[in-house]
C-alpha positions in Angstrom: 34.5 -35.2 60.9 31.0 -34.7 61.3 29.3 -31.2 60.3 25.7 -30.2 60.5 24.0 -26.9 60.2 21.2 -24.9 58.3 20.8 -21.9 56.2 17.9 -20.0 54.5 18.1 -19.1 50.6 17.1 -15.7 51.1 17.8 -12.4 49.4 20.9 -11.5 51.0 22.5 -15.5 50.7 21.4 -15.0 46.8 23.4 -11.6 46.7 26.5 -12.7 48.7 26.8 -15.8 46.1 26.3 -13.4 43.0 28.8 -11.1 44.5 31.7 -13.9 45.3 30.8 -15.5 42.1 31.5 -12.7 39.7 35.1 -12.0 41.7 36.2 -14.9 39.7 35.2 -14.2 35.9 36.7 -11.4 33.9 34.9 -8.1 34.3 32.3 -8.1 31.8 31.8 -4.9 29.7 29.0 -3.2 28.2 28.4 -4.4 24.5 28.3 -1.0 22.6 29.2 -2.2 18.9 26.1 -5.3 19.6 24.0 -2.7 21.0 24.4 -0.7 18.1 24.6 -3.1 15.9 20.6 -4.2 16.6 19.2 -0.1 16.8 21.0 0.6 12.7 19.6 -2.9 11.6 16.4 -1.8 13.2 15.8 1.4 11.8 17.2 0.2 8.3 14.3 -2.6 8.2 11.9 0.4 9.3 12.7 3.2 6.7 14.6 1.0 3.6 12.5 -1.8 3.2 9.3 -2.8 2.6 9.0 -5.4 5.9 6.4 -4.7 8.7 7.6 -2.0 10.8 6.9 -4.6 13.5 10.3 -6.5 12.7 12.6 -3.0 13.1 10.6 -2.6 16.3 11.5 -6.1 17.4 15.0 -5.6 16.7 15.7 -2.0 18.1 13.6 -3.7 21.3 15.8 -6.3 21.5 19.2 -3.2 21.6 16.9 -2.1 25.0 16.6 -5.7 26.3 20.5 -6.2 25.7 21.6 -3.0 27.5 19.3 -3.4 30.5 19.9 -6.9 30.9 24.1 -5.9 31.4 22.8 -2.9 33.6 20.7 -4.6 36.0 22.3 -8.6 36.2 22.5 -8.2 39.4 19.1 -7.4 40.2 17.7 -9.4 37.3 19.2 -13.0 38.6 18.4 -12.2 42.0 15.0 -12.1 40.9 15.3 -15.2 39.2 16.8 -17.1 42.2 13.5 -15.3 44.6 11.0 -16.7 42.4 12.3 -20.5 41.8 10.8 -23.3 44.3 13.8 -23.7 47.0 13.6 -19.6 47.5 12.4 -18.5 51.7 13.4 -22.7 52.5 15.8 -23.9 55.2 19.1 -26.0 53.9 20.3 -28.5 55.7 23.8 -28.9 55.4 26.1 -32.6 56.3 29.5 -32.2 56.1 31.4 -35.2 56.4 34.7 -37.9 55.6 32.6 -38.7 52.2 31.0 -35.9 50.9 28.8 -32.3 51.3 25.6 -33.4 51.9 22.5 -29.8 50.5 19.1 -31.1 51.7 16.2 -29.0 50.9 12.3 -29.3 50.9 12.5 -29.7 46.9 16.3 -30.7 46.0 18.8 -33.1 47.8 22.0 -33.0 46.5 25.3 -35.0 47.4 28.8 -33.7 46.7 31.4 -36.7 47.1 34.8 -35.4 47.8 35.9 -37.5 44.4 33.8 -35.6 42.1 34.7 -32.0 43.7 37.6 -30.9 40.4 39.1 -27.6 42.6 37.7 -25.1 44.9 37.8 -21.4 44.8 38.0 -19.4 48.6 36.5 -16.1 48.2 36.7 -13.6 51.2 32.7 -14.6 52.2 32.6 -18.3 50.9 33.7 -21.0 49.0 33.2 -22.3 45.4 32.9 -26.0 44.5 34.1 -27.0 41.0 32.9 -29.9 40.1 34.2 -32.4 37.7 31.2 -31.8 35.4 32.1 -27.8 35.3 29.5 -27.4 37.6 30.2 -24.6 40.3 28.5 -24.4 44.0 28.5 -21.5 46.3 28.4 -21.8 50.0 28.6 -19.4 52.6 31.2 -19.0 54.9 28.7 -17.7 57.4 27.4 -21.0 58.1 30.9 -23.0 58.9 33.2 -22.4 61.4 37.3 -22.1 60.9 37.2 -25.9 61.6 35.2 -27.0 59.1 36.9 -24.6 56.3 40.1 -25.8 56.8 38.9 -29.7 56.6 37.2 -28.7 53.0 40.4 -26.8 51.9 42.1 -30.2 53.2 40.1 -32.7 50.7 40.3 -29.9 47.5 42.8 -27.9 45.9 42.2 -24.6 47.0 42.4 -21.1 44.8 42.2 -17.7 46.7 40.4 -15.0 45.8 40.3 -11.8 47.0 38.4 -8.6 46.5 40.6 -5.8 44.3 
């Protein structure tokens, strides 16, 4: 089998892989005690010793940091993914008997069949593990049924479906 198409790493490819990713790991809760935790060590170090007020500050900023950064993860590694160099740029994808072939203007990368551990089907896309632990997302959108079922033939294939 040989497959070919493209796709762009844009905002809404970045959100579809941070949505099918997180179906697979636990649901994460807000840290509270942690959270806590850094505002009391904080305002101790402010008003029982003699330290700079500076270093409570720095600890009851980190509480905010913590709390935002569980609020907005989504948005915050969106962001992340816009501003890196592959972000707006057209990938080419190879499917074939050998391996996934992800050829961009800054990154080639080759996925032999052989170093492909397990693969994860969620209801938009797929999820490569690799023997390394590594995972890859790609989007359903840009295969056909075809080409699905030939990856599901070369990997051992877990379902995942939204709850």
């Amino acid at each position: 089998m040989q497959f070919s198409n493209h796709y762009v790493l844009d905002r809404e490819y970045f959100s579809e892989c941070f949505e099918q990713s997180t179906l697979q790991q636990p649901v994460k809760k807000m840290r509270y005690k942690f959270i806590g935790s850094l505002l009391l060590f904080g305002f101790a170090i402010m008003i029982l010793t003699e330290l700079s007020v500076a270093v409570g500050f720095f600890f009851i900023g980190l509480a905010f940091v913590e709390f935002f950064s569980f609020k907005y993860r989504k948005a915050w590694w969106i962001s992340r993914q816009m501003w890196s160099k592959n972000s707006g740029n057209k990938i080419n994808l190879i499917i074939n008997e050998q391996s996934i072939q992800i050829e961009s203007l800054y990154q080639n990368k080759n996925l032999p069949w052989l170093d492909m551990k397990s693969l994860i089907e969620t209801p938009k896309g797929l999820i490569f593990i690799l023997q390394t632990g590594e995972q890859t997302y790609l989007s359903k959108a840009c295969l056909n049924t075809e080409v699905v079922d030939f990856i599901k033939s070369k990997i051992t294939t877990t379902t995942l479906m939204n709850d």
